[in-house]
DRENRORO-660878 format. One record per residue (C-alpha): residue number from 0; z, x, y. Coordinates in nm, 4 decimals. Example, Ala and Ser with C-alpha at 12.3 -4.5 7.8 and 13.67 -1.06 7.14 Angstrom:
2
seq 0; Z 0.7800; X 1.2300; Y -0.4500
seq 1; Z 0.7140; X 1.3670; Y -0.1060
END
This chain:
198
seq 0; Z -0.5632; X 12.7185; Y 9.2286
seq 1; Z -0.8487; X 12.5897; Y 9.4669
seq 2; Z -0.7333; X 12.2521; Y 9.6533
seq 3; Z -1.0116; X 12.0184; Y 9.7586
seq 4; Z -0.9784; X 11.7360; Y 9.9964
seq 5; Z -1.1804; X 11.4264; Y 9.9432
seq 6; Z -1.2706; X 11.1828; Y 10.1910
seq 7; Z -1.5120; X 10.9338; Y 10.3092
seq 8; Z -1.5145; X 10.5803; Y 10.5040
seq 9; Z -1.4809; X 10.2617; Y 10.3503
seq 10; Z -1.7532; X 10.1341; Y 10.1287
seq 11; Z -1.8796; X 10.5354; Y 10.0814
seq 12; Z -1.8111; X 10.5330; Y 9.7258
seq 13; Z -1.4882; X 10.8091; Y 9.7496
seq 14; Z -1.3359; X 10.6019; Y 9.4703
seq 15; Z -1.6091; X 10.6231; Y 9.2177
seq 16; Z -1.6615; X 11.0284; Y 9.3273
seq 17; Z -1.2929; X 11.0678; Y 9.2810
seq 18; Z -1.3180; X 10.8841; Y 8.8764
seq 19; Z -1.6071; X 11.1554; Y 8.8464
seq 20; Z -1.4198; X 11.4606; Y 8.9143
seq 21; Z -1.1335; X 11.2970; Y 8.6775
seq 22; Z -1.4032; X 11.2058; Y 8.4011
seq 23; Z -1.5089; X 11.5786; Y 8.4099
seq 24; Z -1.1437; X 11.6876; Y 8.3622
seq 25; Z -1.0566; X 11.7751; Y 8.7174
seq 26; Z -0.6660; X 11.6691; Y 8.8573
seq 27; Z -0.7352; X 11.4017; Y 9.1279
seq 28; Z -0.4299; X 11.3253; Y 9.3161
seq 29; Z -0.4921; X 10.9306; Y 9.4331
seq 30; Z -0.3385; X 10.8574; Y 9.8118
seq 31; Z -0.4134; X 10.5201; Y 9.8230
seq 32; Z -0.2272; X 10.4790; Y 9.4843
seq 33; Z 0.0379; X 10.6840; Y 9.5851
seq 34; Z 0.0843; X 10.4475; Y 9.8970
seq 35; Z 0.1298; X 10.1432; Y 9.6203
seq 36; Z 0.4175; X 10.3621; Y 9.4581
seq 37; Z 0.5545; X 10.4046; Y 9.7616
seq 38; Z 0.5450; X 10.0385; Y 9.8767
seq 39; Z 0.7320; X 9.9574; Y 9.5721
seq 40; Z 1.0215; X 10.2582; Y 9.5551
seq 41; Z 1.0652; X 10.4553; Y 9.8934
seq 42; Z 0.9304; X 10.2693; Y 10.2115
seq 43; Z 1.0037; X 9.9368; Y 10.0692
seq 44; Z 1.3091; X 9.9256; Y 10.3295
seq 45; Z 1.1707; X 10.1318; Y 10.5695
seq 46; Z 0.8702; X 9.9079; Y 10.5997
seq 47; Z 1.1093; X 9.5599; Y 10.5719
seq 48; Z 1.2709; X 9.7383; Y 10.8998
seq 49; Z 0.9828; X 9.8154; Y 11.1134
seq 50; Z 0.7886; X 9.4616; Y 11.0003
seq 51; Z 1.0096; X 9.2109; Y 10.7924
seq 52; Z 0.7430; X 8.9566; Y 10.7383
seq 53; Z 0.5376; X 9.2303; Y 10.5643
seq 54; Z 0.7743; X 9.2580; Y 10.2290
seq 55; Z 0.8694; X 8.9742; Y 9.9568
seq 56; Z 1.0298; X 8.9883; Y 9.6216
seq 57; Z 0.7286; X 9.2192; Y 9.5137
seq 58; Z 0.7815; X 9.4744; Y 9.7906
seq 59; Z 0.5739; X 9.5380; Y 10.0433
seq 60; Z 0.2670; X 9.2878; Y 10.0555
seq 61; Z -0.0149; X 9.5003; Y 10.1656
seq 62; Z -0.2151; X 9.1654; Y 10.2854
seq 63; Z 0.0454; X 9.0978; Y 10.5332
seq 64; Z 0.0910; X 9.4638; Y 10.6431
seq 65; Z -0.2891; X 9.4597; Y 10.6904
seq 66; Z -0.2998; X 9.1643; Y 10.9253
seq 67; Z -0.0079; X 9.3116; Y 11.1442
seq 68; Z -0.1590; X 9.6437; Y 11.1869
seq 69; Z -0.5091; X 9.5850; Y 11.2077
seq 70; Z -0.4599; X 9.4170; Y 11.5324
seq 71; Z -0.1847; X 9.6262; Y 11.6674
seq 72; Z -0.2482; X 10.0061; Y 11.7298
seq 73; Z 0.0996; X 10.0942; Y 11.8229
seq 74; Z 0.2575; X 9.9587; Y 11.5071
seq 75; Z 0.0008; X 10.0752; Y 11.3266
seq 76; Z 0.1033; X 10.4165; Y 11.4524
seq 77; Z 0.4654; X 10.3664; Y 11.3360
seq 78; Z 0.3580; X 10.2750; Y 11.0248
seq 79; Z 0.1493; X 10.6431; Y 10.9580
seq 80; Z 0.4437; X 10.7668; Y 11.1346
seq 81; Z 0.6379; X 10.6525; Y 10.8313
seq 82; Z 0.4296; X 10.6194; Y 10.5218
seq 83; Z 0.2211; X 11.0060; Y 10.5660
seq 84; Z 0.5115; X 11.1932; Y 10.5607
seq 85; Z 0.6459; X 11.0224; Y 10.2028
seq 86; Z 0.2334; X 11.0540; Y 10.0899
seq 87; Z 0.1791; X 11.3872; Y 10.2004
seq 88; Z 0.5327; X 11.4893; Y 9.9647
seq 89; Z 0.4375; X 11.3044; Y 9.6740
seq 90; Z 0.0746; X 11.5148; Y 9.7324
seq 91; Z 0.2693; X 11.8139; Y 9.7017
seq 92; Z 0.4854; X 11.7629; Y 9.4223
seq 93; Z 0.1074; X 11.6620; Y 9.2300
seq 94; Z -0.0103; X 11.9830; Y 9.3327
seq 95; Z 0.3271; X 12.1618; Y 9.2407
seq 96; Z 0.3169; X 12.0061; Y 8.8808
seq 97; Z -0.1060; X 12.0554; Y 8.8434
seq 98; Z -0.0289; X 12.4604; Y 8.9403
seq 99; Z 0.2332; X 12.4548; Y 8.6599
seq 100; Z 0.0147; X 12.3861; Y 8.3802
seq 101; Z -0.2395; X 12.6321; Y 8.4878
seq 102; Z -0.4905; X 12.4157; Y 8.6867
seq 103; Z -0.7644; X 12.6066; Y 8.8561
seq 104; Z -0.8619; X 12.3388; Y 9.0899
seq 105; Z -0.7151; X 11.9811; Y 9.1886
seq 106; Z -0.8997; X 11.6979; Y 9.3968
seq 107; Z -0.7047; X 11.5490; Y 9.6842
seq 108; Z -0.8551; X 11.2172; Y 9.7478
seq 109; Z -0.7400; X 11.1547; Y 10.1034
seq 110; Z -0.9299; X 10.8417; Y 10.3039
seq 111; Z -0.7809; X 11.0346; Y 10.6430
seq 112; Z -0.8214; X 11.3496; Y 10.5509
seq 113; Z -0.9156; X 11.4767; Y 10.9047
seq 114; Z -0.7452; X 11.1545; Y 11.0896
seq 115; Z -0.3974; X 11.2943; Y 10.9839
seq 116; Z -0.4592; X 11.6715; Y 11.0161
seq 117; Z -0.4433; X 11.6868; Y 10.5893
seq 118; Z -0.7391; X 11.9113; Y 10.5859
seq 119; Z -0.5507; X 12.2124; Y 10.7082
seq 120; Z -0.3858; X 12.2136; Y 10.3938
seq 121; Z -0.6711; X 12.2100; Y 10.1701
seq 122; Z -0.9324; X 12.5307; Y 10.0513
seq 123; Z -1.2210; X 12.2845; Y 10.0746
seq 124; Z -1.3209; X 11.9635; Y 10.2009
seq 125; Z -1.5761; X 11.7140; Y 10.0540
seq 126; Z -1.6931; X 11.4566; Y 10.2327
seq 127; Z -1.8578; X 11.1620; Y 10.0485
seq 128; Z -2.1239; X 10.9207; Y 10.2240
seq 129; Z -2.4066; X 10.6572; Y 10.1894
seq 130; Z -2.6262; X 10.5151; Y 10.4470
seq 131; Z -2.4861; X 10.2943; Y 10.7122
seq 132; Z -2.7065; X 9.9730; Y 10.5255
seq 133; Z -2.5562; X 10.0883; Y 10.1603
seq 134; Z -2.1982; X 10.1391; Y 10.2899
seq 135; Z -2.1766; X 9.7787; Y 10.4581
seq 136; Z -2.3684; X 9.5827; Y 10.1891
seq 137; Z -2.0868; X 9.7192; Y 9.9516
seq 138; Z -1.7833; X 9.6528; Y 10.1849
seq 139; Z -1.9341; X 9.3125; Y 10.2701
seq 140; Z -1.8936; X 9.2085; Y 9.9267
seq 141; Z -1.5594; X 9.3007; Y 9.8781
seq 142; Z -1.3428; X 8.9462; Y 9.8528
seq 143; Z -1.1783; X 8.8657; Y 10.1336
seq 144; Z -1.3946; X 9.1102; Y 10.3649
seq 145; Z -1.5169; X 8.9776; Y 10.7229
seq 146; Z -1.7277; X 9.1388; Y 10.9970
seq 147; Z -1.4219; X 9.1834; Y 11.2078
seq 148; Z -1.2059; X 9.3562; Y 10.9299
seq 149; Z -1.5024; X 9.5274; Y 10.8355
seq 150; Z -1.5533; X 9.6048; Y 11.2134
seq 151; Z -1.1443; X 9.6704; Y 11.3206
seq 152; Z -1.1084; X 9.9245; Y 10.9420
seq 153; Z -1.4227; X 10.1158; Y 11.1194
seq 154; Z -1.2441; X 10.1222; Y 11.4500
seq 155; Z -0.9460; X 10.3275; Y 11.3002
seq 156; Z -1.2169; X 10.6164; Y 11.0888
seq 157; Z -1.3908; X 10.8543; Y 11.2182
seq 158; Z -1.7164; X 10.8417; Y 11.2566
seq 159; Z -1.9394; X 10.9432; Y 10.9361
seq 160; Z -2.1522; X 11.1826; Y 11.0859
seq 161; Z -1.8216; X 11.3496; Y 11.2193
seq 162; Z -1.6554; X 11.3894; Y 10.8789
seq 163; Z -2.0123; X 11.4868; Y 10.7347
seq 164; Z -2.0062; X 11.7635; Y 11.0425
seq 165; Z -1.6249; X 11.9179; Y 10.9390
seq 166; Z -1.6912; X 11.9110; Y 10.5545
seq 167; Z -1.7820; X 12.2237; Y 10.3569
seq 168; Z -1.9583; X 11.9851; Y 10.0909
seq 169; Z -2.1469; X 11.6571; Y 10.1314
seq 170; Z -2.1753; X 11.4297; Y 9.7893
seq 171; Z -2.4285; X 11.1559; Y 9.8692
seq 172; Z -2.3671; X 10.8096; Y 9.6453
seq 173; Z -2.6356; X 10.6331; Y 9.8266
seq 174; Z -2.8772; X 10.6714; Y 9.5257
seq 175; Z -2.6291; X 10.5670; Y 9.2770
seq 176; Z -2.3326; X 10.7102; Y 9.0167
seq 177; Z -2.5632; X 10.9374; Y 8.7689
seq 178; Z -2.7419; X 11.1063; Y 9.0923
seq 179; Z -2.3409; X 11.1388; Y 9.2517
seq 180; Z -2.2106; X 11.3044; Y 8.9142
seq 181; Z -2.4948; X 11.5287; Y 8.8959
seq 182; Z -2.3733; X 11.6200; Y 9.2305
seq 183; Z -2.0332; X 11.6462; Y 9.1377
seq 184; Z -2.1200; X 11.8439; Y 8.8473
seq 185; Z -2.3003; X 12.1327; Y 9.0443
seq 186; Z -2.0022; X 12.1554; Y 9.2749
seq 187; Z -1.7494; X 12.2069; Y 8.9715
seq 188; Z -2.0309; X 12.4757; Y 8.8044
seq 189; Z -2.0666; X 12.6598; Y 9.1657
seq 190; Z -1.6865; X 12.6482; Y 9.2242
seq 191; Z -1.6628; X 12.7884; Y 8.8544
seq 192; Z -1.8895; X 13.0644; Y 8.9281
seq 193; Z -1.7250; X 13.1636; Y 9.2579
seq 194; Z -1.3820; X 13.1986; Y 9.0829
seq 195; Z -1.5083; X 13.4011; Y 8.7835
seq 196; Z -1.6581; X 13.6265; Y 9.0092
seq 197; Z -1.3779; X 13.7305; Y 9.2481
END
């Protein structure tokens, strides 16, 4: 079974590439939604112990979390410290459960896929981007979003032109969803093609 890591910055369109590869019938294991499941069930205490003002009746309020971490980069280290471990075991149990019924590929979608070292355990890595004008126009509308939490999330990634650098495969979203699935679509047929002829 071929694992592929998916990443890209904020406002890249990783979310909408990762709904492709599901659409088409691919396994995408979600990190950011595994973090929510997480928040609710295994690092509710943990995170009430490092930062109590950060969890209420509903568990951990991601808001609040946000607003601590964002300006501090020590606890946001102890945070990682604390929450990749759990993400990077619920990854693995996905994977486990995707070999079992006889996958042949599964999409990691992974927002710090080279941040946190996660792309050593991957076969391939896919990096999606936009331009630098696309990617803020569509983070600037986001509710809620400001220049300097626009400005302090880009502080923490690495660069784009870095992640485009280290990935085996670039998907481009600047010129909209049917020109990224067509993308998407080649990949799958190439990666097909490769496995069907080893």
């Amino acid at each position: 079974m071929l694992i592929v890591g998916l990443t890209g910055s904020i406002g890249m369109g990783k979310s909408t590439t990762a709904q492709i590869f599901r659409d088409l019938g691919a396994p995408v294991h979600d990190s950011d939604a595994a973090v929510h499941e997480i928040y609710r069930t295994t690092a509710r205490e943990p995170v009430r112990a490092l930062f109590p003002g950060a969890v209420d009746g509903d568990g951990v309020n991601r808001a609040k979390l946000a607003s601590i971490v964002l300006a501090d980069t020590s606890a946001l280290k102890r945070l990682e410290g604390m929450v990749h471990p759990l993400v990077a075991e619920h990854r693995r149990q996905f994977i486990q459960a995707c070999a079992k019924t006889g996958a042949s590929l599964v999409v990691c979608d992974i927002p710090l896929l080279f941040e946190t070292g996660a792309d050593s355990h991957v076969d391939l890595t896919i990096v999606v981007t936009a331009s630098a004008a696309v990617q803020k126009a569509r983070v600037m509308a986001r509710p809620g979003m400001t220049a300097e939490r626009f400005s302090a999330i880009m502080d923490k990634q690495m660069p784009d032109a870095e992640k485009r650098r280290r990935g085996h495969v670039v998907i481009d979203t600047g010129r909209g969803i049917p020109a990224a699935r067509r993308q998407v679509e080649d990949l799958l047929r190439a990666l097909s093609a490769r496995a069907h002829a080893v």
